[in-house]
C-alpha positions as CSV (number, residue, x, y, z in Angstrom):
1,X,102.6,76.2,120.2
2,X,105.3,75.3,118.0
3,X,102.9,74.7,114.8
4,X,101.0,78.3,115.6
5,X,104.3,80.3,115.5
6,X,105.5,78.1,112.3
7,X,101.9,79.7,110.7
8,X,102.6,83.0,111.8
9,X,106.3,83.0,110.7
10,X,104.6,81.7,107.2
11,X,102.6,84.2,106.9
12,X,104.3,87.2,107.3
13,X,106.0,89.0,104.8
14,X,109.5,88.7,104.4
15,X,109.8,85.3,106.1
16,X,110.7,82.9,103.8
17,X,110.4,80.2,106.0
18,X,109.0,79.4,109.5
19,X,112.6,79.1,110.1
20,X,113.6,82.6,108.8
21,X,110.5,84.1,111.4
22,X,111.7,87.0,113.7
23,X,110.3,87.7,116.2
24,X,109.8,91.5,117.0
25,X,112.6,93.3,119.1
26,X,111.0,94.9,122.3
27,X,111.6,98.8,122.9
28,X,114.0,100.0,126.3
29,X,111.3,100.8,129.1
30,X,112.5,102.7,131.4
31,X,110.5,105.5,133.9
32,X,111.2,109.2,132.5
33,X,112.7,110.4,136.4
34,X,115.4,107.3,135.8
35,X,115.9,108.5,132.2
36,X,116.4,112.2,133.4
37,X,119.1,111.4,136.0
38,X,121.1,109.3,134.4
39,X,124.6,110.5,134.3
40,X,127.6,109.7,131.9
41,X,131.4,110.1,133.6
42,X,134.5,110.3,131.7
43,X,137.7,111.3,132.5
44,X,139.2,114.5,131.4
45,X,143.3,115.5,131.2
46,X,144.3,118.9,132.6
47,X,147.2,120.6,131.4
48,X,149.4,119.1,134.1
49,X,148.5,115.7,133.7
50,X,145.9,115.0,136.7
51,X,143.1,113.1,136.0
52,X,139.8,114.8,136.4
53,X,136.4,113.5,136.9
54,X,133.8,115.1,134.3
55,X,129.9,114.4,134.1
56,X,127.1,115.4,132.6
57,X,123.5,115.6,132.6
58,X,121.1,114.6,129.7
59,X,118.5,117.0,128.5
60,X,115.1,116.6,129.7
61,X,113.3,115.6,126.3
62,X,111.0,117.9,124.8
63,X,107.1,117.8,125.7
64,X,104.8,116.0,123.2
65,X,101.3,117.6,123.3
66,X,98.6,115.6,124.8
67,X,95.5,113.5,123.1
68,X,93.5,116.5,124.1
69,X,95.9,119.0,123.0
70,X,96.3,117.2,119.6
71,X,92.8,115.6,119.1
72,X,93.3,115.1,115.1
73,X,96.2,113.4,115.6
74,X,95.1,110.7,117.3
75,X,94.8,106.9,115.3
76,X,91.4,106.3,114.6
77,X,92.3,102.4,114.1
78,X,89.0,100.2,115.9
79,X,89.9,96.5,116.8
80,X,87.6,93.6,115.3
81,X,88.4,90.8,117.4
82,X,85.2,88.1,115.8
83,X,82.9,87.4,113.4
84,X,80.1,89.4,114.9
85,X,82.6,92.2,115.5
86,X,83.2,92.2,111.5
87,X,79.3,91.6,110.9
88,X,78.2,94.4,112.8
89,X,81.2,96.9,111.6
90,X,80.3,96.3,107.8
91,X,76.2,96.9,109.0
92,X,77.1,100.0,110.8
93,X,79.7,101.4,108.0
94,X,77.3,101.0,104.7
95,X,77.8,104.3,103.5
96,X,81.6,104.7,103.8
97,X,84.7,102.7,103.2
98,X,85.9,100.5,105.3
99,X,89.9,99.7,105.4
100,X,90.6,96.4,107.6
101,X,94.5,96.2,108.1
102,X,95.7,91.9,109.2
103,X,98.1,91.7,111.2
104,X,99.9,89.7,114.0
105,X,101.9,90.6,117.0
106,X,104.7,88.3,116.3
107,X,104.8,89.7,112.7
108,X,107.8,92.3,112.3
109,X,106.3,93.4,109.0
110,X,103.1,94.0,110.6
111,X,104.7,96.2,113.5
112,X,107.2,98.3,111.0
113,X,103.8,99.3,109.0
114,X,101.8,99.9,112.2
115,X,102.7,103.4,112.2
116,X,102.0,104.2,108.7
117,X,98.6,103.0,109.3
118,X,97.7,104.8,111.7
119,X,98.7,107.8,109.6
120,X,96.8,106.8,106.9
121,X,93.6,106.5,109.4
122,X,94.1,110.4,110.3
123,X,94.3,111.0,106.4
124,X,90.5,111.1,106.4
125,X,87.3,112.1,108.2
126,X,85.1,109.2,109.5
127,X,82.5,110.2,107.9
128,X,84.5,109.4,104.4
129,X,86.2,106.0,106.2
130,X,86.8,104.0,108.9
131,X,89.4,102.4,109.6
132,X,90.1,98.6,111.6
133,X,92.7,96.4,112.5
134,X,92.0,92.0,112.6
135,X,94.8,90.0,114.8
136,X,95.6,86.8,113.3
137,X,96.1,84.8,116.3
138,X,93.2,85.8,117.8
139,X,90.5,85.5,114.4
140,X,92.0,82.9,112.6
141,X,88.3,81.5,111.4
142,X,87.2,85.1,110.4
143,X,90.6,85.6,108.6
144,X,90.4,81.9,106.7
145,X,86.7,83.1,105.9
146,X,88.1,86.6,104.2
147,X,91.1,84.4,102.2
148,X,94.0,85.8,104.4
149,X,97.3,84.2,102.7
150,X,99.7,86.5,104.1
151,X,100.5,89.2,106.4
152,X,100.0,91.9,106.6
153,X,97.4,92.9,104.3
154,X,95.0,95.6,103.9
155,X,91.4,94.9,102.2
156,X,89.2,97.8,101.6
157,X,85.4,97.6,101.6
158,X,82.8,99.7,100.3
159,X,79.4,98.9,101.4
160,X,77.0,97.0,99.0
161,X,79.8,97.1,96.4
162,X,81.7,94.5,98.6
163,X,85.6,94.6,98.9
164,X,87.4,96.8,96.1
165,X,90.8,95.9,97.0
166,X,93.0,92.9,98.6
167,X,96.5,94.3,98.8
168,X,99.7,92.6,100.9
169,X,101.0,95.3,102.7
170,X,104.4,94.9,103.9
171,X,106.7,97.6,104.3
172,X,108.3,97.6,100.6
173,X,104.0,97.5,99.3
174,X,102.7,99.8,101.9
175,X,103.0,102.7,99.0
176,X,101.2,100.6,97.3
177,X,98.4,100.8,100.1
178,X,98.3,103.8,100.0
179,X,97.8,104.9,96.9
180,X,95.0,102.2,96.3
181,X,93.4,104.0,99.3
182,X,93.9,107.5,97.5
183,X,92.6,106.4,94.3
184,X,89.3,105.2,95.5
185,X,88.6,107.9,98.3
186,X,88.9,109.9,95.5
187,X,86.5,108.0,92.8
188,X,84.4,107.9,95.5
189,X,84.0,111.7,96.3
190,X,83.5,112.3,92.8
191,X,81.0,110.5,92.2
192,X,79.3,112.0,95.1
193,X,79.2,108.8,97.5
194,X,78.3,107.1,94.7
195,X,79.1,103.6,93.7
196,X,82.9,102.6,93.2
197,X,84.1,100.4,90.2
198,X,85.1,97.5,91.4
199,X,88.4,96.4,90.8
200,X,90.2,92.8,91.0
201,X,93.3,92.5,92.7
């Protein structure tokens, strides 16, 4: 146990040791009846000097829409959990790119970018690119086999013409994610599906 966190931990970005690893800080749960009735008391000074008893009540928080009410704004982010999960996502995907994010769930890099991921999924129709995520733990022969040094990372795929882009991706790079992303979406279009240079990272 102790040698497969010390591989995560030197992995991720931003750990510069096993040592140095942080493990990711869990969010308050909590039901949302419990959140609505909790109270805060304080004690309030009247004119004369008696102590009086305030409280209030927190606002009920605003209603997000629904999946259903907000279709488009759902992540379109598919999980590849083996080898024949990869295989048969590259077969299926020939005509499109395909953008595989690495990542790990002890990897606080890979949790701060989650979100911006997900964005970047809903930045495009499927039909232009689809978009996966590979846990480390759980695909560490599949992730050897694709030359995973670090985490997180993106790689970006476009079907015969093989991967066009091997970029770390922590939160100071994600930008840089992003506009690699851009850049060939966009060659891509304008060359009408056409093939896209290949470029070394």
């Amino acid at each position: 146990m102790k040698s497969a966190f010390a591989m995560i931990g030197a992995l991720c970005c931003g750990a510069s040791s096993a040592g140095a690893f942080v493990l990711p800080v869990g969010r308050p749960t909590g039901s949302s009846s419990s959140r609505l009735a909790a109270r805060r008391t304080f004690n309030r000074r009247t004119p004369g000097g008696a102590s009086m008893m305030m409280s209030s009540v927190a606002e009920p928080p605003a209603a997000r829409p629904t999946a259903a009410q907000e279709p488009e704004r759902r992540p379109k982010v598919q999980a590849i959990d083996s080898n024949d999960d990869y295989v048969s996502a590259m077969a299926q995907h020939q005509d499109k790119l395909v953008v595989i994010k690495f990542y790990d769930q002890f990897c606080r890099a890979c949790d701060e970018i989650r979100p911006r991921y997900e964005d970047l999924s809903r930045s495009q129709p499927e039909e232009h690119a689809v978009f996966f995520d590979v846990e480390f733990s759980g695909a560490k022969d599949l992730c050897k086999q694709l030359g995973i040094m670090r985490l997180p990372t993106v790689q970006i795929y476009d079907g015969t013409n093989g991967r066009v882009a091997d970029l770390p991706a922590g939160p100071s790079r994600f930008t840089d994610v992003e506009e690699k992303f851009a850049a060939v979406i966009s060659s891509k279009k304008s060359s009408g599906q056409g093939a896209v240079e290949f470029v070394a990272e």
